[in-house]
N, C-alpha and C positions, 0 to 999 in steps of 0.2 A: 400254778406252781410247778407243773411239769414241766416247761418249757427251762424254767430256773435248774432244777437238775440235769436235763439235756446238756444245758451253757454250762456247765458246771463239771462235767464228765467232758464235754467237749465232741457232742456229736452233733453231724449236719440235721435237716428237717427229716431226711430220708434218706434211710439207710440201707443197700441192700443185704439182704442176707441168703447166703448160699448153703443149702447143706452138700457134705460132701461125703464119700464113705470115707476117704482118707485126710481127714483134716491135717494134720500133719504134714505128709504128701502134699497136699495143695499149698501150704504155707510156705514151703520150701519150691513148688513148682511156679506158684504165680508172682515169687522175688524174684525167680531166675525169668522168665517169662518175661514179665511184665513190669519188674523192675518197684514192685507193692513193696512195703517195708510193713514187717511184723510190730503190732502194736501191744497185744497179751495173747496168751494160751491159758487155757484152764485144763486140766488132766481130771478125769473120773479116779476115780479110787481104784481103778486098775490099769491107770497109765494112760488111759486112751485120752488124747485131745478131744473133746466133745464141743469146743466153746475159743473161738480166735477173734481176731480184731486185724486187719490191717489195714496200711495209710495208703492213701492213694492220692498222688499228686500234691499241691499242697493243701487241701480244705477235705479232700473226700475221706470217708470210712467204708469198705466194705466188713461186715462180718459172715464168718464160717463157721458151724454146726455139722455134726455128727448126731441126728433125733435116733441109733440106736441100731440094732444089728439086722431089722427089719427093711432098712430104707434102700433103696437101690437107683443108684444116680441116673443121670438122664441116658447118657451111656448107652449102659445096661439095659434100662428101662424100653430104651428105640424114642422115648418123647419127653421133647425139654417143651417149658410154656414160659420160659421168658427169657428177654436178651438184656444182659448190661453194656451201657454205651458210656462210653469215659473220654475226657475228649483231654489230650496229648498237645504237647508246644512241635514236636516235629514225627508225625504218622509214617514219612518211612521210616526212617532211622527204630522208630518203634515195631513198626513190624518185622524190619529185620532181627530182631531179637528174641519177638515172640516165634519167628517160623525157627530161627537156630535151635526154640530150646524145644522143638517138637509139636508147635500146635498144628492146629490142624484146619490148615487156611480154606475158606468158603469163599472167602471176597477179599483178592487182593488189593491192595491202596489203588485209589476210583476215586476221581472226584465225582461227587455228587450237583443233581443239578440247585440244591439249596443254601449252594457255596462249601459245604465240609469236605476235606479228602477222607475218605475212609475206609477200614477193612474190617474183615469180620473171620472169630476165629472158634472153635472149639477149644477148651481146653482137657486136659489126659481124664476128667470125668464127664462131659459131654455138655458143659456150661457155654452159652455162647456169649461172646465178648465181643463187643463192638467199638474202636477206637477211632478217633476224630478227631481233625486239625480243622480249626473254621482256616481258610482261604481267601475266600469271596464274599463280604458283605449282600447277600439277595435277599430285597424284599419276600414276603412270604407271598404276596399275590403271583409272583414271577416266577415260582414254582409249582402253582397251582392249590394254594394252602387259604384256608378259608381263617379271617378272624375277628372275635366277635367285635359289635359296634358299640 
């Protein structure tokens, strides 16, 4: 039956979820950015966004969290543990728009040797974002990618 309220609300299998200090902030940085479209906000009883939704491309969802005044983004922190990878109809055209609104490029558009073109960015709290154009159809053995029999 959970899978029935997923379909129902309208979320993919796997969702990520970002916390960030400035939800808000982020909402408003990763449309200009990235071009995301805000899906809901939830406000705490003192205003604060604590709870967002946005669309990503046409099927995806990320969601964003604010867990409280303790939390301290990766940023801050000096250590992120994980990268989101979203894959884009045209990767420059896309990063020119993430570096104009201020990210903070690690990996400029590179094709990869597994066909994707790609880059990879921080965003203003220290999330890494990874965007992708497939290119080139390659088998996985052609890039040296093992898979099961």
């Amino acid at each position: 039956m959970g899978g029935e309220v997923d379909d129902i609300r309208g979320y993919p299998t796997v969702t990520p979820y970002l916390l960030y200090e400035d939800v808000s902030g982020a909402l408003g940085w990763l449309t200009e950015a990235f071009g995301f479209r805000e899906r809901l906000r939830f406000h705490d009883d003192d205003g604060v966004v604590n709870h967002a939704e946005m669309i990503v491309g046409p099927d995806g969802v990320v969601m964003l969290g604010h867990p409280g005044p303790e939390y301290v983004n990766p940023r801050r922190s000096g250590a992120g543990s994980a990268l989101v990878h979203v894959v884009v109809d045209d990767v420059d055209a896309h990063f020119e728009r993430a570096e104009a609104a201020g990210a903070e490029v690690l990996l400029e558009p590179t094709d990869q040797e597994y066909g994707d073109r790609r880059y990879d960015v921080l965003d203003p709290e220290g999330h890494l974002w990874s965007f992708a154009q497939p290119v080139h159809r390659v088998a996985p053995e052609e890039w040296g990618a093992i898979t099961p029999e």
